[in-house]
Backbone bond lengths (Angstrom), bond angles and torsions (degrees), N, CA, C in turn:
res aa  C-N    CA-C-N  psi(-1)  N-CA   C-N-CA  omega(-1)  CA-C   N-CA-C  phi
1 X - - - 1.456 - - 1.521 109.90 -
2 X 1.128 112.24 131.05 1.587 123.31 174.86 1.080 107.50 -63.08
3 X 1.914 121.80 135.92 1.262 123.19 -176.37 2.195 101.86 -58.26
4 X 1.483 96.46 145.29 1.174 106.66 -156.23 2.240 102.71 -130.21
5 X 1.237 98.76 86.92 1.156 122.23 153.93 1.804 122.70 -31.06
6 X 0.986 113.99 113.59 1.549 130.99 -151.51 1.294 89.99 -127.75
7 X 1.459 145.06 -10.77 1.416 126.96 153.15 1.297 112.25 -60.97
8 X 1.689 141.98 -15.63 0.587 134.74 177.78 1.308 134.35 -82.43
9 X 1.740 114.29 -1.20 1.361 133.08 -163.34 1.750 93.49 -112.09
10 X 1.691 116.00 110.95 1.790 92.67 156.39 0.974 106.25 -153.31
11 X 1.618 118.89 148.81 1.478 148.04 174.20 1.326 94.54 -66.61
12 X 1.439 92.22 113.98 1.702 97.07 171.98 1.589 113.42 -78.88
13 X 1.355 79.95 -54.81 1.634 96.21 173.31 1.228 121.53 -169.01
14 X 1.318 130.71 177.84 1.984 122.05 -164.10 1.132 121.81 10.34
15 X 1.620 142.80 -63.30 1.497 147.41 164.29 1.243 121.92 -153.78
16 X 1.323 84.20 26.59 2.188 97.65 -174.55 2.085 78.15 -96.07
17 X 1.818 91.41 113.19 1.343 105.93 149.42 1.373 144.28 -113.97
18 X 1.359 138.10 157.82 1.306 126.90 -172.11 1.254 114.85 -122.20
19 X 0.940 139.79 105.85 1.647 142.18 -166.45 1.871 99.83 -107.48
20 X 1.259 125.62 132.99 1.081 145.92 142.67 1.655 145.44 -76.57
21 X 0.987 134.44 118.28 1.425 110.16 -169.67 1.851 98.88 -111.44
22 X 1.199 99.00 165.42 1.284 111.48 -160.61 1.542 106.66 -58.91
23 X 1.668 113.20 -31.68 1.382 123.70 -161.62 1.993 90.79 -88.29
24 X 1.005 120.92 -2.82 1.322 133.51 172.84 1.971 113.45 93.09
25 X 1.189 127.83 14.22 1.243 156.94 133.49 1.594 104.47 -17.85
26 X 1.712 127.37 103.01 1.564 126.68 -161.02 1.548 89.98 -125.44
27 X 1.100 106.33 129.18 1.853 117.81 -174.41 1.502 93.60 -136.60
28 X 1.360 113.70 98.00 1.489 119.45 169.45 1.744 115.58 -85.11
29 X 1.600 130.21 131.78 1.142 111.47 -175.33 2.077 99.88 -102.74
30 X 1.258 97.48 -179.54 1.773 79.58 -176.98 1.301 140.33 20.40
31 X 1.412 144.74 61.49 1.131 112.09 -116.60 2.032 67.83 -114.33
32 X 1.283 141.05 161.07 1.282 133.40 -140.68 1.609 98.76 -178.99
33 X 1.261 113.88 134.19 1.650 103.25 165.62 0.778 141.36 23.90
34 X 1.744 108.36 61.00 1.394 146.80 -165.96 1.755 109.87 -99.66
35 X 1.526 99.99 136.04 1.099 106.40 178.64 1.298 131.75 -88.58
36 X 1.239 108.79 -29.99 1.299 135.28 157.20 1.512 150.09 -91.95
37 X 1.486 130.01 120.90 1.427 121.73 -172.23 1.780 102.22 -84.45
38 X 1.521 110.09 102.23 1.067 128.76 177.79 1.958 119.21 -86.22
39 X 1.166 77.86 -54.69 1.739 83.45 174.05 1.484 128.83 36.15
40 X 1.661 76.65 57.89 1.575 98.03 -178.20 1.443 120.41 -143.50
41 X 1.374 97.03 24.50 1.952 103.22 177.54 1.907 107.66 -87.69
42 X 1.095 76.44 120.06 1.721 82.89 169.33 2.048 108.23 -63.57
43 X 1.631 90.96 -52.03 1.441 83.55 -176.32 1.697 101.95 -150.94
44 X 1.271 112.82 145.43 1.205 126.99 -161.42 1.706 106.42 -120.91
45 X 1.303 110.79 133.43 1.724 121.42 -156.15 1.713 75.85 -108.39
46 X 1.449 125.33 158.07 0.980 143.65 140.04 1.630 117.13 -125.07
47 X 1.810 113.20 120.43 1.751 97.67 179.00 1.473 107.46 -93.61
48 X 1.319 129.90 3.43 1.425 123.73 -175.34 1.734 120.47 -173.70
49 X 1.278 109.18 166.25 1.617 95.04 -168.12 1.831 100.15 -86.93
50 X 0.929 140.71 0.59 1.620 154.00 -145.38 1.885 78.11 -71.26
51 X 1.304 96.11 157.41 1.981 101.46 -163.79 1.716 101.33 -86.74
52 X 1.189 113.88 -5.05 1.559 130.43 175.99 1.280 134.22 -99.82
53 X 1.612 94.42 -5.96 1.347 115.78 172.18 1.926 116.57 -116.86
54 X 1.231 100.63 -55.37 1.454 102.65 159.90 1.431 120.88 -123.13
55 X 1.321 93.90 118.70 1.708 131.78 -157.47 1.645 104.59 -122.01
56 X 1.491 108.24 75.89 1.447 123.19 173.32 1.770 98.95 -31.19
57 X 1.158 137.82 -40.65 1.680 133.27 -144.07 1.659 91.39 -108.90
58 X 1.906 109.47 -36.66 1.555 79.06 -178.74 1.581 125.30 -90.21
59 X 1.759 108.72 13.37 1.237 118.27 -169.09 1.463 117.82 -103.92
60 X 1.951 94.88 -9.41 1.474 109.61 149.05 1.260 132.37 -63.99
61 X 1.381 115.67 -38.78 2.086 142.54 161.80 1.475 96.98 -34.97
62 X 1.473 114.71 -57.45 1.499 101.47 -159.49 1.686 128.85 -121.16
63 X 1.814 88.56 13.58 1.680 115.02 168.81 1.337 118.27 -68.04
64 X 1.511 119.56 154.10 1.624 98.41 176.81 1.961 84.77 -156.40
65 X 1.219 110.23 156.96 1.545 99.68 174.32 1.742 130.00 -51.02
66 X 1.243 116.90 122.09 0.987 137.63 -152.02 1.543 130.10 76.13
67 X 1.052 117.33 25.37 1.529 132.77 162.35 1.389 108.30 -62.32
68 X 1.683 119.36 136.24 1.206 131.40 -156.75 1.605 88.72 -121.62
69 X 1.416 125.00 154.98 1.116 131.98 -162.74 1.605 107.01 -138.47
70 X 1.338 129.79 97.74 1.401 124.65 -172.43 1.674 112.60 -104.12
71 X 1.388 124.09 123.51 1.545 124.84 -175.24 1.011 98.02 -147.28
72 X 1.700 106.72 168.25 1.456 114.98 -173.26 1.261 105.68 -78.69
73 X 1.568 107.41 145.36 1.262 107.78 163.57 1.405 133.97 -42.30
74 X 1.131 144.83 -9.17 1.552 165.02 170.33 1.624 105.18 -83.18
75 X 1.215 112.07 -8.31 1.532 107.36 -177.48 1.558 99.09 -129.36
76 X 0.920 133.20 53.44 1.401 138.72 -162.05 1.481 88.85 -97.97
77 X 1.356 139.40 -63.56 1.651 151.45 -159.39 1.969 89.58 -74.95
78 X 1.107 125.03 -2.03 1.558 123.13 -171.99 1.292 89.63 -92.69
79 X 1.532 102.15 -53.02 1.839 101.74 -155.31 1.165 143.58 -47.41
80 X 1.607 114.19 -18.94 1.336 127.93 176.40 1.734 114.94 -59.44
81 X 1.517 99.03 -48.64 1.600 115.66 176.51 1.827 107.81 -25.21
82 X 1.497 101.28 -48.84 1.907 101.26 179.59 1.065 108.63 -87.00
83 X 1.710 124.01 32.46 1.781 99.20 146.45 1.671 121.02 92.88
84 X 1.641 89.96 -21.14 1.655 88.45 -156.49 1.617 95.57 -89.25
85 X 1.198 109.51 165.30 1.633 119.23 157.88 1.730 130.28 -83.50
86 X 1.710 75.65 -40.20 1.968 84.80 173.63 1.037 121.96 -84.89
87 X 0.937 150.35 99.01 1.431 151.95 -172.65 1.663 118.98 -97.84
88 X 1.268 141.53 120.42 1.573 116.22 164.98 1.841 103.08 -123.72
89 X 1.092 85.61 146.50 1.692 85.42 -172.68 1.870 100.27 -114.28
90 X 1.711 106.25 131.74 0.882 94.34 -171.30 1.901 103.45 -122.88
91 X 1.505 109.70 146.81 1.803 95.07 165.34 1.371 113.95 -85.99
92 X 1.473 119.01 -168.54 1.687 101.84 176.46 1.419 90.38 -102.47
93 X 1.388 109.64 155.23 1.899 134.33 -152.08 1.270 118.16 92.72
94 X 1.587 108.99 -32.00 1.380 98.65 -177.92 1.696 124.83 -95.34
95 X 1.435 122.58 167.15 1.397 96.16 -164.81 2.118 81.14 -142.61
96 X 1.623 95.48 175.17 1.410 105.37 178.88 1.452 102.68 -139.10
97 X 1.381 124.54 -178.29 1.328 118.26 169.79 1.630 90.82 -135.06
98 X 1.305 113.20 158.04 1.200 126.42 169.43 1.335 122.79 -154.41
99 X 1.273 128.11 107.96 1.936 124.91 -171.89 1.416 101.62 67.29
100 X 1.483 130.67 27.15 1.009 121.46 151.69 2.014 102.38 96.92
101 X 1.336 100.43 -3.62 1.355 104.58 165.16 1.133 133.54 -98.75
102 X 1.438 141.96 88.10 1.535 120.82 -175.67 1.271 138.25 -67.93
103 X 1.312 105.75 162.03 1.651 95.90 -161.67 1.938 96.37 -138.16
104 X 1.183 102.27 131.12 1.276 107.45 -149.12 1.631 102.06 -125.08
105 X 1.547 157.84 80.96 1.420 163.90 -152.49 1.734 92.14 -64.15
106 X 1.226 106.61 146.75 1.378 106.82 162.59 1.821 100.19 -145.70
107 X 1.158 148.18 175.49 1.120 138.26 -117.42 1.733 76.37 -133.52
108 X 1.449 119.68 147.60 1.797 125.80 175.91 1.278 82.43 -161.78
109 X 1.320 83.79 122.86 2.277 120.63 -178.22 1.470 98.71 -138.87
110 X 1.344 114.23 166.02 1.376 115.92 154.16 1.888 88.78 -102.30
111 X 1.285 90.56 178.61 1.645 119.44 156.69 1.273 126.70 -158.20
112 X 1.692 110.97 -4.05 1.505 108.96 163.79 1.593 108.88 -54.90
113 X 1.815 127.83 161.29 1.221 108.06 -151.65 2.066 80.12 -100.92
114 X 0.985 110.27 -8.83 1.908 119.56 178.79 1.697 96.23 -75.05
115 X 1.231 110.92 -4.72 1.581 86.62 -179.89 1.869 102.28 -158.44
116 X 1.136 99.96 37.41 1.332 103.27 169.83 2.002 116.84 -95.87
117 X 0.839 112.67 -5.11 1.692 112.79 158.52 1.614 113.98 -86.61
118 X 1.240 111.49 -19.98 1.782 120.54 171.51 1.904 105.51 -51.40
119 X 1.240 116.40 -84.80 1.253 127.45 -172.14 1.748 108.87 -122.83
120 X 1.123 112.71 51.99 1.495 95.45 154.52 1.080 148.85 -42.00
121 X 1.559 117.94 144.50 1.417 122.56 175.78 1.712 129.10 -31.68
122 X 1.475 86.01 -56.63 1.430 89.25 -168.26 1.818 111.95 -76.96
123 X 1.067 121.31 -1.25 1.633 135.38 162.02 1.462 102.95 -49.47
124 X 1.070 123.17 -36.54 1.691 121.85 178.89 1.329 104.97 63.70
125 X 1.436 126.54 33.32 1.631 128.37 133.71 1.243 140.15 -66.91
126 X 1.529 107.85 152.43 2.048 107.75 -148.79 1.785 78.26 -131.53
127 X 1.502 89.17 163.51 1.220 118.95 149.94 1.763 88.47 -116.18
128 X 1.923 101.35 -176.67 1.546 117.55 -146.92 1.696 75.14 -138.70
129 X 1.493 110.29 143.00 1.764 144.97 135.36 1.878 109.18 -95.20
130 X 1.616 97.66 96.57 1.785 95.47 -177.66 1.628 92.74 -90.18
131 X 1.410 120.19 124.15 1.325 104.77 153.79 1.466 123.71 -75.17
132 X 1.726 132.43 127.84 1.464 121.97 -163.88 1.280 88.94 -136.63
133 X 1.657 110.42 121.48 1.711 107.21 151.47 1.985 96.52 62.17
134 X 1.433 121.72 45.92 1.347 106.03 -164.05 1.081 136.13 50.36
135 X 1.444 128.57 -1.26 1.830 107.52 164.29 1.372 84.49 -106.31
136 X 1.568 98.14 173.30 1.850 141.93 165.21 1.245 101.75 -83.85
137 X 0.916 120.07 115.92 1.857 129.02 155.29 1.262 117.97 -126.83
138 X 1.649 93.89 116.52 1.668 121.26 -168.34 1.418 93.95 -86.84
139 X 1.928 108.50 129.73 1.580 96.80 161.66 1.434 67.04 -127.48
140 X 1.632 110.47 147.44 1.370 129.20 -161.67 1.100 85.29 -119.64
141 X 1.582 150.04 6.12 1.297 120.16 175.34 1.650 134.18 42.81
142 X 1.147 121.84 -160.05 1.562 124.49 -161.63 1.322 93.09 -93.43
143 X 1.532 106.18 118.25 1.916 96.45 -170.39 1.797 79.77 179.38
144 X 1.813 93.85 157.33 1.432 89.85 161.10 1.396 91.78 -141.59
145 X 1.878 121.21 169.00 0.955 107.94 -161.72 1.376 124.37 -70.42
146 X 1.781 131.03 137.27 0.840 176.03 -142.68 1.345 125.00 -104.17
147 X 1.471 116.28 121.71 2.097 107.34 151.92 1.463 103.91 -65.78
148 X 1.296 140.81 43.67 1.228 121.21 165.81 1.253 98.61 -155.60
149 X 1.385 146.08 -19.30 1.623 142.92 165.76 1.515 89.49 -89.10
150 X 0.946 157.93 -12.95 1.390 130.61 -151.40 1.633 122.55 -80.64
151 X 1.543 97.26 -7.63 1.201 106.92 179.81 1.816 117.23 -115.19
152 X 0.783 104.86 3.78 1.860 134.13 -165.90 1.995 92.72 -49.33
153 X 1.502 98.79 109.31 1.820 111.89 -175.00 1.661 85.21 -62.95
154 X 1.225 122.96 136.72 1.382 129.56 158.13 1.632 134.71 -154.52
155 X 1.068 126.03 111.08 1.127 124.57 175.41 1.636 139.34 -52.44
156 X 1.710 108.08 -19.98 1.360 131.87 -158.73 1.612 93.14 -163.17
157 X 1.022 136.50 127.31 1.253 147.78 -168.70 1.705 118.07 -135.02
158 X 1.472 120.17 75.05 1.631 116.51 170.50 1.330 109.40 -66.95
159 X 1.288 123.45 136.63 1.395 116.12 159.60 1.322 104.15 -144.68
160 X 1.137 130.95 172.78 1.383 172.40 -170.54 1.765 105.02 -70.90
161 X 1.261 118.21 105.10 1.215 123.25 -174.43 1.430 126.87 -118.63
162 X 1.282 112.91 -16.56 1.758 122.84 -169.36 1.530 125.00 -101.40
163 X 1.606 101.61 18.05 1.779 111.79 164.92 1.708 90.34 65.40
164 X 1.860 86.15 -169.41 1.623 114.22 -164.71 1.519 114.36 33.95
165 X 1.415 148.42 -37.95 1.150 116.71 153.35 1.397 121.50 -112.25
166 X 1.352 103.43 16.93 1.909 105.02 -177.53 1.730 104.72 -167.91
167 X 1.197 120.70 154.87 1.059 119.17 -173.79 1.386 136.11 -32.79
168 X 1.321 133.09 127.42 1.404 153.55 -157.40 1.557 81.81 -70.66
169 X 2.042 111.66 162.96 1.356 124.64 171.97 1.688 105.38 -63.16
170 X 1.037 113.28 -26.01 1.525 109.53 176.93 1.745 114.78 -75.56
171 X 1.088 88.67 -73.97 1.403 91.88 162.42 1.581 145.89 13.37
172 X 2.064 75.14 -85.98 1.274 112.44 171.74 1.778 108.86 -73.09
173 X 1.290 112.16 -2.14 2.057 95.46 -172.15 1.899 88.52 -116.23
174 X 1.434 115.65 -15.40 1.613 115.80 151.25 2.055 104.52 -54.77
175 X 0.677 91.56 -84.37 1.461 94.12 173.21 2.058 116.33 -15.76
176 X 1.148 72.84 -99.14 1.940 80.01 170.18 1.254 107.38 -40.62
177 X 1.022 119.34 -18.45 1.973 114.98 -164.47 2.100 95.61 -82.15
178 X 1.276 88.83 -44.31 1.625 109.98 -179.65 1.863 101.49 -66.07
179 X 1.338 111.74 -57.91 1.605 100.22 -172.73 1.884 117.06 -92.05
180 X 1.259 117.34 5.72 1.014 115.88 161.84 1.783 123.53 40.21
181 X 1.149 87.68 43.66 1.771 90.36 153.20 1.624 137.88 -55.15
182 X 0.811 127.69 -177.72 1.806 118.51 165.05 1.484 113.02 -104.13
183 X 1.510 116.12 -11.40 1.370 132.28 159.83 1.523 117.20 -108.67
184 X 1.598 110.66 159.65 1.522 115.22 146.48 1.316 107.27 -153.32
185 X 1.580 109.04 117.70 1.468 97.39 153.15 1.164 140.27 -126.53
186 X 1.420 145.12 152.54 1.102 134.15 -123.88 1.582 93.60 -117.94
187 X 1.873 118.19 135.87 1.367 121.76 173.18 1.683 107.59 -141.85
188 X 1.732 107.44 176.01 1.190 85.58 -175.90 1.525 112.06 110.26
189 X 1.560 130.38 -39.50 1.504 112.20 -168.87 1.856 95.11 -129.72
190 X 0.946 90.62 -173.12 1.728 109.73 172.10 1.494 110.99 86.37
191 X 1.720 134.07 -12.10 1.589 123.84 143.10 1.227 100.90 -137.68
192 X 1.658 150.09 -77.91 1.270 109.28 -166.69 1.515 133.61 -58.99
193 X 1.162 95.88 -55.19 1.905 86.74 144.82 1.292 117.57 -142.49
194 X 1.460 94.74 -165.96 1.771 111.76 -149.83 1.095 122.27 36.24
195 X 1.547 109.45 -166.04 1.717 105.13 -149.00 1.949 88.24 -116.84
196 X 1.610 110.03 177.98 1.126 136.30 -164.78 2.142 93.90 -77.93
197 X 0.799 114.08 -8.54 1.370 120.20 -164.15 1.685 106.43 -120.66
198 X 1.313 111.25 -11.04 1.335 108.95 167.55 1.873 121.98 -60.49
199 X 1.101 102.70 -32.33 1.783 97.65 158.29 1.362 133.68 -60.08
200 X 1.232 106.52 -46.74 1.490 97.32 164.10 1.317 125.93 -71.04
201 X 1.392 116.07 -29.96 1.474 101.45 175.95 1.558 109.48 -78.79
202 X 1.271 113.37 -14.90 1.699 106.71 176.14 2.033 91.69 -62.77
203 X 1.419 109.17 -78.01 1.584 109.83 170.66 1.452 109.98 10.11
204 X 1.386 92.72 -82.30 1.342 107.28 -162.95 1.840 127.92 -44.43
205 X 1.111 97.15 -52.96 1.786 119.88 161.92 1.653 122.87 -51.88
206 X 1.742 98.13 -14.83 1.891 88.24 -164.90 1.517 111.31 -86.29
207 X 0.737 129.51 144.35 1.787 113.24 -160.90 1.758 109.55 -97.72
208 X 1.709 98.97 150.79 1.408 99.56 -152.11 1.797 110.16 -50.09
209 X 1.013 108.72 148.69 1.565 127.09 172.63 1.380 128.04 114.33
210 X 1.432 85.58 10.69 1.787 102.79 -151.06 1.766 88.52 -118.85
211 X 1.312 135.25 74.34 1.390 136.50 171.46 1.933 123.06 -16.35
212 X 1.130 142.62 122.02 1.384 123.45 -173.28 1.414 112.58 -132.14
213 X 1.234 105.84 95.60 1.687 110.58 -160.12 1.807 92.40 -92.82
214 X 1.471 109.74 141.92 1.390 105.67 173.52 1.368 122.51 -121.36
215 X 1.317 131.86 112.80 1.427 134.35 -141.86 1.509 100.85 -126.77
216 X 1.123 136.86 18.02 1.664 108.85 170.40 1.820 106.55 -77.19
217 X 1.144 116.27 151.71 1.037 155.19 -123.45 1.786 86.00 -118.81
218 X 1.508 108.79 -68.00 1.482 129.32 -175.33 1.283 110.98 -160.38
């Protein structure tokens, strides 16, 4: 894997992410309660219809002509709402390429039994494996761990840290501890939920070798 630049990855805020590619290629995932009209995403990932994740107004902020629009296949009748023309709808297994980045669905459920009406299985919501510049970058979306992420190849690993609808800071550094990336960073808590301090205690839990960069933004 090509050394892999992590200024280029940031939590803006709750799970609105911004990925960069080296060739300058901007793939925002959720992109949510945005402060800024950027309007500069080449292509925009959505993992679920939840109003914090796909945000018709903030995906207007950072659309620009020819913006590509990627959602799960289960949200296909949603997709129009953001405006876009391009649309690709994906299930989890299946993958697309776009600007030379692939984008690969992997399956985000709960199964705790406190949070199984949140994101169910059968909803057919994904988190995304972006391949960028040679690494894998897992944004695991609203999910807790899984018989079906548990094995997810990844180079860079976001997940879900702030409990009640997705995995707790513990949880979530069980998780990473199990898929062993060379990164983790932690998204997901500090205003819709969980608290401002849920990163460090995710940090704290991930076991040594496992890098834990902490990037929210606000």
């Amino acid at each position: 894997m090509r050394s892999l630049n992590l200024d280029r990855i940031r939590v803006l805020t709750h799970s609105s992410i911004r990925i960069e590619a080296e060739a300058g290629t901007v793939v925002y995932v959720d992109p949510y309660d945005l402060v800024d009209e950027t309007h500069d995403a080449d292509i925009v990932c959505i993992t679920h219809a939840h109003y914090d994740h796909f945000s018709p107004e903030d995906i207007a902020r950072v659309a620009k002509p020819g913006t590509r629009l990627v959602v799960p296949a289960s949200m296909a009748g949603e997709a129009p709402r953001a405006g876009i023309d391009d649309v690709r709808t994906l299930q989890a297994g299946e993958a697309v390429e776009l600007d030379g980045i692939r984008i690969s669905a992997v399956p985000a459920y709960n199964v705790m039994p406190e949070r199984l009406g949140f994101h169910p299985r059968g909803n057919g919501w994904v988190g995304y494996v972006l391949t960028v510049d040679g690494a894998r970058l897992y944004v695991a979306g609203d999910t807790d761990r899984n018989p079906d992420n548990m094995q997810v190849p990844c180079d860079v690993a976001l997940v879900p840290v702030g409990g009640t609808y997705t995995m707790d800071a513990s949880q979530a550094a069980e998780f990473v501890n199990a898929l062993q990336p060379r990164v983790a960073i932690p998204t997901h808590y500090g205003s819709v939920a969980g608290d401002p301090q849920d990163g460090e205690a995710f940090a704290a839990q991930v076991a040594p070798g496992i890098e834990v960069v902490l990037k929210m933004e606000r």
